[in-house]
C-alpha positions as CSV (number, residue, x, y, z in Angstrom):
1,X,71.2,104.8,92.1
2,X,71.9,106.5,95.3
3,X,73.5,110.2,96.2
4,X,76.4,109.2,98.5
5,X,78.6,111.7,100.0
6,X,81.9,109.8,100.5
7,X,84.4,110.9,103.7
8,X,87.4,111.8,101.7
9,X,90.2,111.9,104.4
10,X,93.1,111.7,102.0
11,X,94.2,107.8,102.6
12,X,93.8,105.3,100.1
13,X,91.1,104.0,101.8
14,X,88.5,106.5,101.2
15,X,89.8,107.2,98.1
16,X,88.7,103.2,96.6
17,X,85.8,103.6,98.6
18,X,84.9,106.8,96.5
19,X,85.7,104.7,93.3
20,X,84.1,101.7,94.0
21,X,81.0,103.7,94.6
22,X,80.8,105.5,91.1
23,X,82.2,102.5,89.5
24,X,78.3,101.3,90.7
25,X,76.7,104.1,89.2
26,X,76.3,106.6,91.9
27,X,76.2,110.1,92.3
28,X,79.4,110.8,94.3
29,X,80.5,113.6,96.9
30,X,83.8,114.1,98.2
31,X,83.8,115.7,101.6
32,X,87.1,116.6,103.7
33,X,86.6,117.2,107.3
34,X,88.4,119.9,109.1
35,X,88.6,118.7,112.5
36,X,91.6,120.6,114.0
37,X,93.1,124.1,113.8
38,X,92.9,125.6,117.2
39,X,96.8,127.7,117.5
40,X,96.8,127.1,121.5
41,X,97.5,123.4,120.7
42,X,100.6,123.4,119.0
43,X,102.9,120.6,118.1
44,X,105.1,122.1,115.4
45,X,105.0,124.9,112.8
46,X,103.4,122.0,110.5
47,X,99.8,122.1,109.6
48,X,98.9,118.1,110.5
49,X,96.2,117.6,108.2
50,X,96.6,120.5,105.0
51,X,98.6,117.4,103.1
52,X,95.2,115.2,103.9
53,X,93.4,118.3,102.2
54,X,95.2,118.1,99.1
55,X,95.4,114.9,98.5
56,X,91.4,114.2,99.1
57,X,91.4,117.2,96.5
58,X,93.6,115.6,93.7
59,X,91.6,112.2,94.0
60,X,88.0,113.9,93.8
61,X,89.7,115.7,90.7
62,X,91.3,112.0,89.5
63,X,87.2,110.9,89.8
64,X,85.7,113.5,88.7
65,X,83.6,114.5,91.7
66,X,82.4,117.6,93.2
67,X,84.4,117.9,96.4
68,X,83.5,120.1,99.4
69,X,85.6,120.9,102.6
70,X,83.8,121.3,106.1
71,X,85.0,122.4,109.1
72,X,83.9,120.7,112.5
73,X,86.8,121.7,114.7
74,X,84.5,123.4,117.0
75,X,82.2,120.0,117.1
76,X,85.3,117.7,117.7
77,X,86.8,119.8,120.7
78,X,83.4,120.1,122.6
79,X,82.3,116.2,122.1
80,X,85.2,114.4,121.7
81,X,88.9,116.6,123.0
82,X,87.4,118.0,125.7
83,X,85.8,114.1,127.2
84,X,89.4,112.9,126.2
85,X,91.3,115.3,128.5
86,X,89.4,115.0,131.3
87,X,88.9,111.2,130.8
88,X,93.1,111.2,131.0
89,X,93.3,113.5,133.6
90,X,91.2,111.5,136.1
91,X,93.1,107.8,134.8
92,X,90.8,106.8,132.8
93,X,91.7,105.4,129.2
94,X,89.2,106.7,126.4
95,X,89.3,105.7,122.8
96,X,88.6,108.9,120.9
97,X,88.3,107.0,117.5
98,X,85.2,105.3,118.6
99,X,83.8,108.4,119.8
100,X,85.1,110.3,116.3
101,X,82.4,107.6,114.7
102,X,79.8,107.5,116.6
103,X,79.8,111.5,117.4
104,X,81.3,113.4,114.6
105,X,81.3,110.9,111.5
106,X,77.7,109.3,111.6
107,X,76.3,112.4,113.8
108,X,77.4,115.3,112.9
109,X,78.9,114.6,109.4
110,X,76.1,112.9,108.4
111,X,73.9,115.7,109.1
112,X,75.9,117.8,107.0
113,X,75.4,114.7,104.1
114,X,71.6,115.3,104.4
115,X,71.7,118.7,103.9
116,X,73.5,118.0,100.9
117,X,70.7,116.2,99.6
118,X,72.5,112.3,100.5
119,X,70.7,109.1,101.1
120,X,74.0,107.8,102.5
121,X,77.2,109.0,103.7
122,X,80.3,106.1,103.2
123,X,83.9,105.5,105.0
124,X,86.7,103.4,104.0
125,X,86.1,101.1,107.1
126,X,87.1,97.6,107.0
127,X,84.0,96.4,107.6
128,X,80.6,95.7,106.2
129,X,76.4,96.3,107.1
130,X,74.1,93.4,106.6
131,X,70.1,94.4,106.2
132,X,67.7,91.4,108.3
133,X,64.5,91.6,108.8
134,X,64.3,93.1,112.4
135,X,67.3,96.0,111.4
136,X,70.6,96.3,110.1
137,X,73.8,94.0,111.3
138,X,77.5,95.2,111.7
139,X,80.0,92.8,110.6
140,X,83.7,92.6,110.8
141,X,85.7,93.3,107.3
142,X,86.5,90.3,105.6
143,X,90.6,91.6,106.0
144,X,91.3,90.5,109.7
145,X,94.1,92.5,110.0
146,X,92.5,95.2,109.1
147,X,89.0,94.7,111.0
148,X,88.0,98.0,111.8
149,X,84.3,96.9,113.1
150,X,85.6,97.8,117.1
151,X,85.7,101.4,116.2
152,X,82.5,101.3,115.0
153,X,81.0,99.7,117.8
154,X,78.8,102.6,119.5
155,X,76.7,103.5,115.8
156,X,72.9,102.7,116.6
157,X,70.5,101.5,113.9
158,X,69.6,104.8,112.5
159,X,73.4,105.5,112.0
160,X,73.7,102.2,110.2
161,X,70.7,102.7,107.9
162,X,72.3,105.9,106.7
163,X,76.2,103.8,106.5
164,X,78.1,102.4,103.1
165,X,81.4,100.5,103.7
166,X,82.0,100.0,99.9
167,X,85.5,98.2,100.7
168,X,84.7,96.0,103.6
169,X,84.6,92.8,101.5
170,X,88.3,93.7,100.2
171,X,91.8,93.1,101.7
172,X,94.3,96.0,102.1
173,X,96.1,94.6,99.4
174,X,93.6,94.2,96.6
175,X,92.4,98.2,98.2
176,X,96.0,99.3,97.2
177,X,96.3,97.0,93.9
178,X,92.7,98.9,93.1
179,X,94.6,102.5,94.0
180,X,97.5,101.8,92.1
181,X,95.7,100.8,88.8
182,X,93.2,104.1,89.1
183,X,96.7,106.1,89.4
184,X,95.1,107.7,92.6
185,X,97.7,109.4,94.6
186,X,97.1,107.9,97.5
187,X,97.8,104.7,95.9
188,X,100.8,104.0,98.2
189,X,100.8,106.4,101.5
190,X,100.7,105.5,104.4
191,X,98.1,104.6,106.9
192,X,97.5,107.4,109.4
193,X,99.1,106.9,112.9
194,X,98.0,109.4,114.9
195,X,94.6,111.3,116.7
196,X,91.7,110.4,114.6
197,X,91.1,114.5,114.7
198,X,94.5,115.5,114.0
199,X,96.5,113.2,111.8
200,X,100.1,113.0,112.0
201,X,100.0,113.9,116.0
202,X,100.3,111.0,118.2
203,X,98.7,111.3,121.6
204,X,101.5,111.4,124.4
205,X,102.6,114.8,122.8
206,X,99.3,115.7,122.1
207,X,98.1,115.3,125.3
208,X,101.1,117.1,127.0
209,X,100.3,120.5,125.3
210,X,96.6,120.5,127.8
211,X,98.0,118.4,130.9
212,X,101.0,119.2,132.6
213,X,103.8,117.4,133.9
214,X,104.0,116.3,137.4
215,X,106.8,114.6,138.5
216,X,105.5,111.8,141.0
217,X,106.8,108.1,141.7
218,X,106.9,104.8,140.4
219,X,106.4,101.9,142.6
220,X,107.1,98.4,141.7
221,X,104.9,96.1,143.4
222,X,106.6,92.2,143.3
223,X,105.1,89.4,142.2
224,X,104.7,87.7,146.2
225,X,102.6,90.2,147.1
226,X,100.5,89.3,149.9
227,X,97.2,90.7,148.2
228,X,97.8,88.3,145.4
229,X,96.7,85.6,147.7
230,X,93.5,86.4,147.7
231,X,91.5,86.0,144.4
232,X,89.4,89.0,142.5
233,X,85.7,88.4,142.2
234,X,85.0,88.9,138.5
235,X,84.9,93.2,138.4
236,X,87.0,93.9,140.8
237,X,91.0,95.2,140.4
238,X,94.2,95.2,142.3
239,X,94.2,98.3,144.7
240,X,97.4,99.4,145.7
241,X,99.3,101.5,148.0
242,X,103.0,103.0,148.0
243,X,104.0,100.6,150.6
244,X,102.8,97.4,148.9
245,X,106.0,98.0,147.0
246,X,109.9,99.9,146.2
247,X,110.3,102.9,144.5
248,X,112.3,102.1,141.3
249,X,112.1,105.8,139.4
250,X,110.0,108.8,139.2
251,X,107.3,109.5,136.1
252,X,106.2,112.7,134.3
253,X,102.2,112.6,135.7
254,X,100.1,109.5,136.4
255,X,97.4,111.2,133.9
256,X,100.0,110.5,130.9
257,X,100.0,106.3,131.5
258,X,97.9,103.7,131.1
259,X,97.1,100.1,132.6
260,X,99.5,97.6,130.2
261,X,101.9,100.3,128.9
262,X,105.0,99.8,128.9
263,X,107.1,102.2,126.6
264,X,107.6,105.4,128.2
265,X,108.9,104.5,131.2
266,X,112.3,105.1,131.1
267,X,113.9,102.6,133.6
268,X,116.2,100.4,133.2
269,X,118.1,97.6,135.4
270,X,115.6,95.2,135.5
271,X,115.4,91.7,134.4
272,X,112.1,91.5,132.5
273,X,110.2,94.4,130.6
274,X,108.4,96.5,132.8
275,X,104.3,96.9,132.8
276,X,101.8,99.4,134.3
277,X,99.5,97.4,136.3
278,X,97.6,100.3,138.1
279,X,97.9,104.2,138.0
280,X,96.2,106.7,140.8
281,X,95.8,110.1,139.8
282,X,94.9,111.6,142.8
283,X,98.8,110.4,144.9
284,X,100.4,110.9,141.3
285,X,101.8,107.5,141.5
286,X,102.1,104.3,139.0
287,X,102.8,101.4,140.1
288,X,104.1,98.4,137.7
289,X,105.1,95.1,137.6
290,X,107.7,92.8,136.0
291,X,107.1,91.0,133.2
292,X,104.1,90.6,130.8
293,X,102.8,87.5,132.9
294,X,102.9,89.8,136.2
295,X,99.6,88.8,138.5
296,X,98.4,92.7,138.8
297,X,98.3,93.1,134.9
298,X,95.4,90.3,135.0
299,X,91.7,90.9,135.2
300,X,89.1,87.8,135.7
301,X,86.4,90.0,134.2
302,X,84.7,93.5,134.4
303,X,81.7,95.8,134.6
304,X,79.7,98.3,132.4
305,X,76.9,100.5,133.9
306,X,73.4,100.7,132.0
307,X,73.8,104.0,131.0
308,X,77.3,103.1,129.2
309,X,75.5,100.0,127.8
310,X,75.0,99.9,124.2
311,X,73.2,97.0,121.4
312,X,73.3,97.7,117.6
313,X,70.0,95.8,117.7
314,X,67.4,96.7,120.4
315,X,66.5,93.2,119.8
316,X,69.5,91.5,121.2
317,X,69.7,92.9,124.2
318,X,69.6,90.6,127.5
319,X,67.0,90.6,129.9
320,X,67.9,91.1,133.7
321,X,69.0,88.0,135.0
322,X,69.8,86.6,131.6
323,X,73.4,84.9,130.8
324,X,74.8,84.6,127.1
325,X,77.8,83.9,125.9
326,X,80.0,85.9,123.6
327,X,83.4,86.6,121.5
328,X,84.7,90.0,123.7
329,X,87.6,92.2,122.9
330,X,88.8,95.2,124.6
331,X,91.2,96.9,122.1
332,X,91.6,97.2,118.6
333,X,93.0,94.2,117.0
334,X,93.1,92.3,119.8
335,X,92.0,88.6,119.3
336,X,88.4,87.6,120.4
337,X,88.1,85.4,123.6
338,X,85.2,84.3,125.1
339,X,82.6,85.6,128.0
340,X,79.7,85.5,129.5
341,X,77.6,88.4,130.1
342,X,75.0,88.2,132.4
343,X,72.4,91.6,132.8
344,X,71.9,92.3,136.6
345,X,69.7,95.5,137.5
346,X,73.0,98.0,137.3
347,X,74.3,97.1,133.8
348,X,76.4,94.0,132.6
349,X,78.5,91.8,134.9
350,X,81.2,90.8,132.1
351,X,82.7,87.2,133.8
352,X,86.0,86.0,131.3
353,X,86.8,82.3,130.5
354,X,89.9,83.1,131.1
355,X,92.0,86.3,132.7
356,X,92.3,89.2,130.6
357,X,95.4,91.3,130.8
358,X,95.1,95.7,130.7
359,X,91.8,95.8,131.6
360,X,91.6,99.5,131.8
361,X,88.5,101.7,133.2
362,X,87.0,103.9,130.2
363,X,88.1,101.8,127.2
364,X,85.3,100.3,125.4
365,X,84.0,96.3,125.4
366,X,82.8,94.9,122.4
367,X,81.0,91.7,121.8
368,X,80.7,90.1,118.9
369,X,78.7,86.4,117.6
370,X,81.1,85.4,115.2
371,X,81.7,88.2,113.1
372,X,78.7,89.9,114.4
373,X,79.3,93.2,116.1
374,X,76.5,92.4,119.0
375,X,77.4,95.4,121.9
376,X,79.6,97.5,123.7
377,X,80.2,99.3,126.3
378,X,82.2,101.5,128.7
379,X,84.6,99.5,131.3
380,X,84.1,101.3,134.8
């Protein structure tokens, strides 16, 4: 049997994953990490993640395994907070739980995990790792609702060599039946909402502590727009101007929105929901549209760079020139649709079957063959 330090982050998750693990016979380690404590940041006299701490603490004791606390604060604000503010602050959308994986969880973590003597570290990740003969496969979890393969879709093969996901073959359901039975505290809490880093926190206030406010205006831009008349190729995006539309409202800063929100924008009279279909940080202005069916919110495709280009298995990647079709999703839990992606000399020329709405710039691609996790990559 194997010496597996197990990610205790004080959800029931982690906690079955720990069980299931020395249920098989195998030398277990809880490890809590410490991701956040820096006082200049400041949401409310609460400490976010201390009840996390306890409660990874009570289940290790409930197991019976050593348990170990590490703190990689420092790690999480120079690779992942610091990329996430500026990525906002220029109107770019980042997804700082793919980064906390691929950079902090199977990086750093992991490296901690060797020094304690591991051959593998494990997550409570709804999803599962497949060995072939030419490298190791990511698949989705066998819970669709509770897929979490997306987030997972930057790890490279040496990452996944050292990965366990001990409860990707369950459902959250039997995961919580499993809990409840081992008397684990965490049996019925809830899943986490906020920052992957912080915990309880959710990112609009989190974000408003570094960024300020800046009061700029929102323009709506109708649905008979003239530049509507004239069809995208399959990367480009709506470009618009504050005279393409009305001013409806003002907003708190352009940096705090992204393309496809919709809560948050506090204006009312208007027949259908309102949508962001483009921000520009640089005149402070949003501009949105009507409706979830509005023309602007619609993308026929997109483009990643090569250097934001990334294959779980060197051996699937395209050659230049080369077309192959996919399954593509650009946010968690969103349902696959298909693509084709065709390699050209800059990166990948992404080309949907059918429009995609909130396409936004930094959020990450993934492409999947069936419920193989194939690629991913950066939107620019």
């Amino acid at each position: 049997m194997a010496k597996v330090v197990v990610g205790l982050s004080g959800g029931v998750d982690s906690s079955v994953a720990a069980y299931l693990l020395k249920e098989q016979g195998h030398e277990v380690i809880g490890v809590f990490m410490k991701n956040w404590h820096d006082t200049d940041v400041t949401i409310s006299d609460e400490c976010p993640w201390e009840e996390d701490s306890k409660d990874a603490l009570l289940v290790a004791d409930k197991l019976g395994i050593p348990f170990h606390t590490i703190d990689l604060s420092q790690d999480y604000y120079e690779r992942i907070v610091s990329y996430m503010f500026n990525e906002y602050k220029s109107g770019r959308t980042p997804n700082p739980d793919i980064l906390c994986n691929r950079e902090i969880k199977f990086d750093t973590f992991l490296k901690h995990a060797i020094l304690l003597g591991a051959d593998y570290v494990a997550t409570g990740h709804y999803c599962r790792k497949k060995t072939t003969s030419n490298g190791f496969e990511l698949l989705a979890g066998l819970d669709e609702n509770k897929d979490q393969s997306y987030f997972l879709c930057q790890i490279n093969q040496e990452q996944l060599s050292k990965a366990l996901f001990p409860i990707g073959e369950l459902r959250k359901s039997e995961v919580r039946d499993i809990a409840s039975k081992q008397n684990l505290v965490t049996a019925e809490k809830k899943d986490s909402q906020g920052l992957c880093f912080i915990g309880k926190v959710k990112l609009p206030d989190f974000l408003k502590q570094k960024l300020k406010e800046k009061k700029g205006n929102v323009i709506k831009v109708s649905r008979d727009w003239d530049g509507f008349k004239n069809p995208l190729n399959f990367s480009q995006e709506y470009s618009f101007i504050e005279e393409d539309g009305i001013k409806i409202g003002e907003h708190i800063g352009a940096h705090f929105y992204t393309i496809g929100q919709r809560k948050g924008l506090n204006i009312g009279g208007q027949t259908n929901p309102l949508f962001v279909i483009q921000t520009n940080t640089q005149t402070n202005t949003i501009f949105v549209g009507e409706g979830d069916d509005h023309q602007g919110l619609y993308r026929p495709g997109l483009r990643i760079r090569n250097q934001d280009v990334h294959w779980v298995k060197y051996v699937d990647e395209l050659l230049d020139g080369e077309t192959k079709g996919f399954q593509l999703r650009i946010r968690y839990r969103q349902k696959l649709f298909n693509a084709q992606l065709t390699k050209t000399k800059e990166g990948l020329d992404i080309l949907f079957d059918q429009p995609q709405k909130a396409v936004a710039k930094g959020q990450f691609a993934a492409w999947y063959q069936n419920d193989i996790l194939v690629g991913s990559g950066v939107i620019s």
